[in-house]
N, C-alpha and C positions, 0 to 999 in steps of 0.2 A: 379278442384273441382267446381268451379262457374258454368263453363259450363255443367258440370254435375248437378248441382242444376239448372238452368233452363231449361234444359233438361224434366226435372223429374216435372217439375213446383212446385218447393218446395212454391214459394209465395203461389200459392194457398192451401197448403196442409198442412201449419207451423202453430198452436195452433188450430188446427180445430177438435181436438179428442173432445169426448165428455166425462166429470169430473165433478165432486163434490169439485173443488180444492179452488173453491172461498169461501164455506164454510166451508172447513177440516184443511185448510193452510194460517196460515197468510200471510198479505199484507207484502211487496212484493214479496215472497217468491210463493202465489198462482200466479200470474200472470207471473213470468217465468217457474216456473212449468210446467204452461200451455204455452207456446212459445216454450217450448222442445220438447214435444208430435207434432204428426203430425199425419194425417188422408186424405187419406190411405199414406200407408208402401207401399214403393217400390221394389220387389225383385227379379228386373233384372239378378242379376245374377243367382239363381235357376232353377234348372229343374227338377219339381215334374209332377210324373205320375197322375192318376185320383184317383189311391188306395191308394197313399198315404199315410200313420198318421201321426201324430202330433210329435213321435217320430222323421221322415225320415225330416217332417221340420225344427224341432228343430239339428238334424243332418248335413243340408245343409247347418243351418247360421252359426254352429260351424265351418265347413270346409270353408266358406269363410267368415272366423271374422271379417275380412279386409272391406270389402265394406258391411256386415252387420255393424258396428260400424260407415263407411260414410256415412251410410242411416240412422244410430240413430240419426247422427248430434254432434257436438264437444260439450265434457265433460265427455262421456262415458267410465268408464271402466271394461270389464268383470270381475266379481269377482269368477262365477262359473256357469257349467249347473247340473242340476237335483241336484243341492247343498240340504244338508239332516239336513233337522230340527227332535227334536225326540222332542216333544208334549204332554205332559199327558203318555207317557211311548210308543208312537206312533212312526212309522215313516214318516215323510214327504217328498216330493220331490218336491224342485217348478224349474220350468224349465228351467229359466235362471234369474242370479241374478249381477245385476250393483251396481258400483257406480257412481253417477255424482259429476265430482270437484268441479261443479261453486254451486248449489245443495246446497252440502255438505250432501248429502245422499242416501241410496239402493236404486234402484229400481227395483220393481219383475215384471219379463214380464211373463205372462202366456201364452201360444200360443194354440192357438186353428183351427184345420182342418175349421167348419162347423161356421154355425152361433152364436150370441152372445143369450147365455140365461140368464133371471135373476138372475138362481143359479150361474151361473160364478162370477158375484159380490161379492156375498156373502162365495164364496170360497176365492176369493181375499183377502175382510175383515180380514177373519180370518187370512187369510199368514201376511198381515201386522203389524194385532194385537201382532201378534208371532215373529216375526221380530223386532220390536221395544224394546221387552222385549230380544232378545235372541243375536240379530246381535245389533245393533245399540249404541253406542257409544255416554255418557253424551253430546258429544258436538256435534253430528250429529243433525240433522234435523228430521223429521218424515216421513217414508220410505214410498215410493211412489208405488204403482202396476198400470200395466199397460197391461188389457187385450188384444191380439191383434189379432183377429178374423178375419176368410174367409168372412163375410157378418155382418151386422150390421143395426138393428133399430132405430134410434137414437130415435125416441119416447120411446119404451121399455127400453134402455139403460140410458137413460134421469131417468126413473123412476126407476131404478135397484138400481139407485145410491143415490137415494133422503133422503134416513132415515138412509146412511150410516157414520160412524163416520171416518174411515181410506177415504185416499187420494187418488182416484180411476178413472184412464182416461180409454177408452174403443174405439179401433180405430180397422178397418180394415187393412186389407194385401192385395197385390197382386203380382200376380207374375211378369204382366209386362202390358205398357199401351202405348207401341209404335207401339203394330201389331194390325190390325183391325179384330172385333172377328169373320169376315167369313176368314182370310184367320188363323187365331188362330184354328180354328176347324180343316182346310185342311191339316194341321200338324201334324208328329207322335207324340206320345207321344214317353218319355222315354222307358218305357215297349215294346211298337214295334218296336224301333229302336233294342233295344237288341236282341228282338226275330228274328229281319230282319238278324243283322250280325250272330246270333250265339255265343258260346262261345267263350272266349277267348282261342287262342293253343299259346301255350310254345313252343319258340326255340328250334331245334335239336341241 
């Protein structure tokens, strides 16, 4: 695991998400808060095509929970995916929902293909606002969300977050940052290796 954390250069990557934690969350509580969050997300082990959704990602870290939870970092644990809140007589779906031990409470990762927009925040807000009321437990903590986006502003995100009241980090993803992106190009995707081999045929 060490060697895999610097592999991945977790020193440089460990509390660097960008939040509103130091206003939302008391001391000391905001500041490891912020020490769990990492920026960017490593996710070596997937392989997503160009056409991807958010579904097929959200799908890839379910089927390797295993080293998506050693890339959350120790304390995490799955509580559910596309877990269903009902809202004003609504349904909701947030797309993956934690708990952390050390914490002592939820956290909602929303996962997103493309870049970070300001209404993402404010999507956020509202899960947590509803979370706190619906999930959360007199002696929990106050539930943390944690947007985690293809590409990321940090000046935009910086300001997404500013007049927000819920506990809100805002970090990118990637898939991987040990191949260099000409020979990353020169590579099939998933989709062409399919098409290359064919279907699969069933034993006689």
């Amino acid at each position: 695991m060490l060697a895999a954390q610097i592999e991945s250069s977790l020193y440089h990557r460990q509390g660097r998400a960008v939040s509103n934690f130091s206003r939302t969350l008391p001391a000391p509580q905001s500041e490891l808060a912020q020490q769990i969050l990492k920026d960017p997300y490593t996710f070596d082990f997937l392989s997503l095509g160009t056409q991807a959704q958010e579904r097929d990602l959200e799908r890839g870290l379910l089927e390797h929970v295993r080293s998506f939870l050693l890339e959350l970092g120790k304390g995490f644990a799955l509580v559910g995916s596309q877990y269903h809140l009902e809202i004003g007589g609504q349904d909701y779906y947030l797309d993956l929902v934690f708990y952390h031990l050390q914490l002592r409470c939820f956290v909602i990762i929303d996962l997103k293909m493309g870049a970070f927009k300001p209404e993402d925040s404010g999507k956020m807000n509202f899960y947590l606002a509803a979370a706190d009321d619906l999930l959360r437990h007199p002696s929990d903590q106050p539930t943390i969300g944690l947007v985690l986006c293809k590409t990321q502003n940090r000046v935009v995100a910086e300001y997404a977050l500013r007049g927000l009241s819920q506990p809100i980090g805002v970090a990118e993803w990637q898939l991987t940052s040990a191949l260099p992106p000409e020979l990353r190009r020169n590579l099939p995707t998933t989709e062409e290796l399919d098409a290359a081999l064919g279907p699969p045929t069933l034993p006689l």
